[in-house]
N, C-alpha and C positions, 0 to 999 in steps of 0.2 A: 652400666649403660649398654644397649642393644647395639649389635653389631660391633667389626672387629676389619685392623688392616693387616692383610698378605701379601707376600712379596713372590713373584713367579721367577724363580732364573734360570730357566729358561728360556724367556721373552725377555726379561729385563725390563720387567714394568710390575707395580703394586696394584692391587685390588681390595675392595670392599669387601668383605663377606656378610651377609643382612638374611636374616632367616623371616619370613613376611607370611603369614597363615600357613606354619607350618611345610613352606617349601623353600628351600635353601637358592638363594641368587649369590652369583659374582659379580661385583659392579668394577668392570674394566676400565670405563670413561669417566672424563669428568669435561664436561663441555664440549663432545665430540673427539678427544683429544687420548690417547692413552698416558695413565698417570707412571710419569717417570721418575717421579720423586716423592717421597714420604710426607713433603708437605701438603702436597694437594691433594693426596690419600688422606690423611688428616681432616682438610677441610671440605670433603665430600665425605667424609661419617662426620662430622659437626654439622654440613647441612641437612643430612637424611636424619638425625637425633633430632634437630629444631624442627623438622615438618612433624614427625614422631611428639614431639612434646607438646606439639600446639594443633594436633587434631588434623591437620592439612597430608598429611600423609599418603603418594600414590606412588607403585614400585614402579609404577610405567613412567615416572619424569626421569628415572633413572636407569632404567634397564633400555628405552627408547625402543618399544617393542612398536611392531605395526598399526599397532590402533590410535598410536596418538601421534604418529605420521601424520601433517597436514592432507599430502593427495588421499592417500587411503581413506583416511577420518572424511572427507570432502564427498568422496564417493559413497560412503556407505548412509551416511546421512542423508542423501538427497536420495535414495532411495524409499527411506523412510518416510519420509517427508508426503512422498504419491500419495498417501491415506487419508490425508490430514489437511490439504494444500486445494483452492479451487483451481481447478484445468490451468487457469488463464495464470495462476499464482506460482503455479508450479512448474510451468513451460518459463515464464522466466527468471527463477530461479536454477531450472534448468540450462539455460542460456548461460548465464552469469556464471556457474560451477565448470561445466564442459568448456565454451569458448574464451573464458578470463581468470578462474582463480586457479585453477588446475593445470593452467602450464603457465603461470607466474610460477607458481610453487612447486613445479618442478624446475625451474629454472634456479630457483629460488629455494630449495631443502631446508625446512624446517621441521620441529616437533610444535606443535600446539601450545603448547608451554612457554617457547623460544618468542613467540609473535608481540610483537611490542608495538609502542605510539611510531616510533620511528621505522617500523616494518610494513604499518599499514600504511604511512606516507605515504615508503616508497612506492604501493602497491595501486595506490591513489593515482599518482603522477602515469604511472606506464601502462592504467587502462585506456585501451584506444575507443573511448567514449566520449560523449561529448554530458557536461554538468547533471542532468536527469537522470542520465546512462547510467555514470560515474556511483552515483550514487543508490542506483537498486544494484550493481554487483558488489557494494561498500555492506548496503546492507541486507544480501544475501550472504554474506559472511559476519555478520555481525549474529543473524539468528543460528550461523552454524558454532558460533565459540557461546553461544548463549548456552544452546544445547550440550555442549561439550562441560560448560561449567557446572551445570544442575546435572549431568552425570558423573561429577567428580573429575575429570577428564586433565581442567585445570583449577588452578586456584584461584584464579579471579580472573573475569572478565576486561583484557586490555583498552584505555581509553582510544577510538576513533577520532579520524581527521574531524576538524570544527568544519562545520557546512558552509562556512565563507572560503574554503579550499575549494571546496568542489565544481568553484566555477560558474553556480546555475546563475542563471540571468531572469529576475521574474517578467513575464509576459503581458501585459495588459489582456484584460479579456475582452474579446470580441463579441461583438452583440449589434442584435438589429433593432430596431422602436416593433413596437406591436402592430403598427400600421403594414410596416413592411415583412413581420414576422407571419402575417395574414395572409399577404397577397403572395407568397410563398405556398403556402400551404393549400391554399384555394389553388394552387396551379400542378396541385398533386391530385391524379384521377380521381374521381366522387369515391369508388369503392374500396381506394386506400385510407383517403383521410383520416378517418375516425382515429386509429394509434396516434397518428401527428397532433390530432388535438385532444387527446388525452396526455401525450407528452406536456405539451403547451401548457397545459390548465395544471397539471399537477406534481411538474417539477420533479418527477422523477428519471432514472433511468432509460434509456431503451431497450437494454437488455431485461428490465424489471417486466414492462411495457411487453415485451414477448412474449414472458413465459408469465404473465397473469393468467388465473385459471377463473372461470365461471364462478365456479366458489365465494371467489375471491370480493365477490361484492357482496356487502353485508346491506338488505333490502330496508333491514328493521332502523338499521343506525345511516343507509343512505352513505356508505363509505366502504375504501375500499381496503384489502388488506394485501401490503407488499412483503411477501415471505418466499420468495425463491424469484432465481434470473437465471441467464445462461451466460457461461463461464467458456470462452473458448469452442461455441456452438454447442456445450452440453449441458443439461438443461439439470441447475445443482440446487438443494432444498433451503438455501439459506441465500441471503441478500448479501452482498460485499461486504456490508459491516459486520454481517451475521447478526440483526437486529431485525426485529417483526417493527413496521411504520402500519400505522393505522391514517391512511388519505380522505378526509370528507373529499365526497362526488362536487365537482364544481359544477353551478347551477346550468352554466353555459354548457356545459358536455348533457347535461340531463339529455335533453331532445335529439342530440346526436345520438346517444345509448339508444334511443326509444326506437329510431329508425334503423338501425344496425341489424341483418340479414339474422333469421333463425341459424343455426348451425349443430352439429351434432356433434361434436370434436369437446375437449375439454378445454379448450382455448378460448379468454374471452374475446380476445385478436384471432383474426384467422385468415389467410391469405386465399384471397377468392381466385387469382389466377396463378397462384403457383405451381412449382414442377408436384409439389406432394397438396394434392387437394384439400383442402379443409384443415390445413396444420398448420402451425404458427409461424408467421414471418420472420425467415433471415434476418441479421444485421446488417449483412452486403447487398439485400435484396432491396431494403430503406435507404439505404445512403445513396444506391442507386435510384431513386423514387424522389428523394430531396433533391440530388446535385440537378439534376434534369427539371424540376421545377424550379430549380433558383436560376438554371440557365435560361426558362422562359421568362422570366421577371427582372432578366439583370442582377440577380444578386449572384455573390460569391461568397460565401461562408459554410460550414462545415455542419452536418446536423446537428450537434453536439451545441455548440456556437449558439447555432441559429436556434436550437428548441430549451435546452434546459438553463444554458448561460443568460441566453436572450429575456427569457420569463424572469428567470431572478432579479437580472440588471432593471429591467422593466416595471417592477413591484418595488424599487429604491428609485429609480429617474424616474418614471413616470407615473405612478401612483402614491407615492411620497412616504411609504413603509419604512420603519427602522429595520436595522441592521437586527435588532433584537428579535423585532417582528418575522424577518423574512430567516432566522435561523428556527423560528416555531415552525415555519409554512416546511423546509428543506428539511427539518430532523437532522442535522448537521449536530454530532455531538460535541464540537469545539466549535467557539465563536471567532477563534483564527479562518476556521474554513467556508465561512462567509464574507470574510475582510474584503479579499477579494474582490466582490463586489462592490465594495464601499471605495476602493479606487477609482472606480470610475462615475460617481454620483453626482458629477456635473451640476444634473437641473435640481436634487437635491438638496445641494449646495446654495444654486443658484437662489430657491426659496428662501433658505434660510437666509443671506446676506439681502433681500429684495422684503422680507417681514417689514413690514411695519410697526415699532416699538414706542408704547404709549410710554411718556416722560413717570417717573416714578412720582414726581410731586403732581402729576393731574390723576395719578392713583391716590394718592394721597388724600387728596383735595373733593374727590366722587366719594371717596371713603366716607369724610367727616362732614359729607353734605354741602359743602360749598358747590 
């Protein structure tokens, strides 16, 4: 059987000797600790044999070299990560690493290996987050041990806290009626409008709604196509899900499109008085544009709210759509991510319990011609 125990007297402590592709290691520790006795030299070559016999085998869970250090391992990952991560995806991942798991775990010394259900508890509890928070720096480390385990790094991926830890409280969503989602939007200048009711009509994004390109309307099929947005004001070639949506044009935008100013820019949006002439409108430059129209009309709601939440609730309360319906209209590719809505379907509701339902026996009875 591979490998062999030595005794130093010198030190006064035993060691592992493990020869691993040809280059010879001494394994001094056995759980952080120096092995002072033959038994637990013993049972660190019995467990390096069983990872050895069964294929799981890495020198670093026992040499605890710097790469499978948590800080180290932490840092050098989120590096990688810039390539592969939208702007917006990556800054708080970035957040989550630098301000919370990185001086946990220096407070906290572990190897990658060491991290347990009861490590990430604790890790749980002494983010100074609040439920939502809690849980993108839960699982900004959850893709970093992900990583670590398809590199061999560890041997399996530790179970995480259950989501009833974390605190969150779900929100009701807020929404306006179409009436007053209107008179919002009619009190946004004539020559911003057009984005606000293409947002309206077609349920998507307003970062999508940005960075739409002229291209991007398909004249033959009368639709349009959503394939990049802006991530953190930079303008990235894939959609948040990284899914291409194909939008039929809503009929009511048609003659809006038709009146909308020539332009030379590649933008089908384009902001006519901004700082940069003929390029496409900010996300702070719209929220500023909405809040000041809902301030002329008395409302208070949030654009987000007020345009893509608003439509959806709108298409379940008051034009009487399914849930199944209004997840064809969203592209939502889980029907959890439209439930959502279904919590607040009031008048919905209200239809249904206010139907009027013919008695089974006067179906019966028109059936068989009485």
């Amino acid at each position: 059987m591979k490998g062999s125990i030595h005794f130093r007297k010198d030190r006064g402590y035993y060691y592992v000797s493990w020869m691993h592709k040809g280059k010879p290691y001494k394994i001094y520790k056995y759980n952080g600790e120096y092995i002072y006795h033959i038994k637990i030299a013993e049972k660190l070559l019995s467990c390096m044999q069983g990872d050895k016999e069964s294929g799981f085998f890495r020198i670093e869970k026992y040499t605890r070299e710097v790469p499978t250090d948590v800080v180290p391992y932490l840092r050098t990952w989120i590096k990688l990560q810039e390539a592969h991560l939208s702007p917006a995806t990556y800054r708080d991942y970035l957040n989550s690493t630098n301000n919370h798991l990185i001086p946990w775990f220096k407070k906290h010394p572990l190897n990658l290996h060491e991290i347990r259900y009861d490590t990430l508890c604790q890790l749980l509890d002494d983010i100074k987050r609040e439920g939502k928070g809690k849980l993108n720096v839960m699982y900004c480390l959850r893709r970093c041990l992900d990583y670590a385990w398809k590199s061999g790094r560890i041997l399996a991926l530790p179970p995480f806290p259950e989501k009833r830890l974390y605190g969150i409280e779900p929100k009701p969503i807020q929404w306006v009626s179409e009436e007053r989602q209107v008179k919002i939007i009619q009190a946004i200048p004539e020559e911003h409008q057009p984005i606000f009711w293409w947002l309206k009509y077609h349920l998507r994004r307003p970062s999508e709604a940005m960075a739409l390109y002229k291209e991007d309307y398909d004249e033959a099929t009368d639709s349009f196509i959503i394939r990049r947005a802006f991530s953190s004001k930079k303008l990235v070639e894939h959609t948040k899900t990284h899914k291409i949506h194909f939008i039929p044009c809503h009929s009511e935008f048609k003659p809006i499109m038709e009146r909308m100013p020539k332009t030379f820019g590649p933008y089908f949006f384009t902001n006519p008085t901004g700082r940069l002439k003929g390029q496409h409108y900010q996300h702070d430059y719209l929220v500023d544009l909405w809040h000041k129209a809902c301030g002329a009309v008395g409302e208070a709601i949030d654009m987000y709210a007020g345009l893509k939440h608003s439509s959806c609730s709108q298409y379940v309360n008051e034009k009487g759509l399914s849930i199944d319906e209004l997840q064809m209209l969203t592209d939502h590719a889980r029907r959890d991510s439209v439930m959502q809505y279904a919590s607040v379907q009031l008048e919905a509701k209200r239809r249904i319990l206010e139907r009027k339902v013919i008695p089974l026996g006067e179906i019966r009875g028109k059936e068989s011609g009485k």
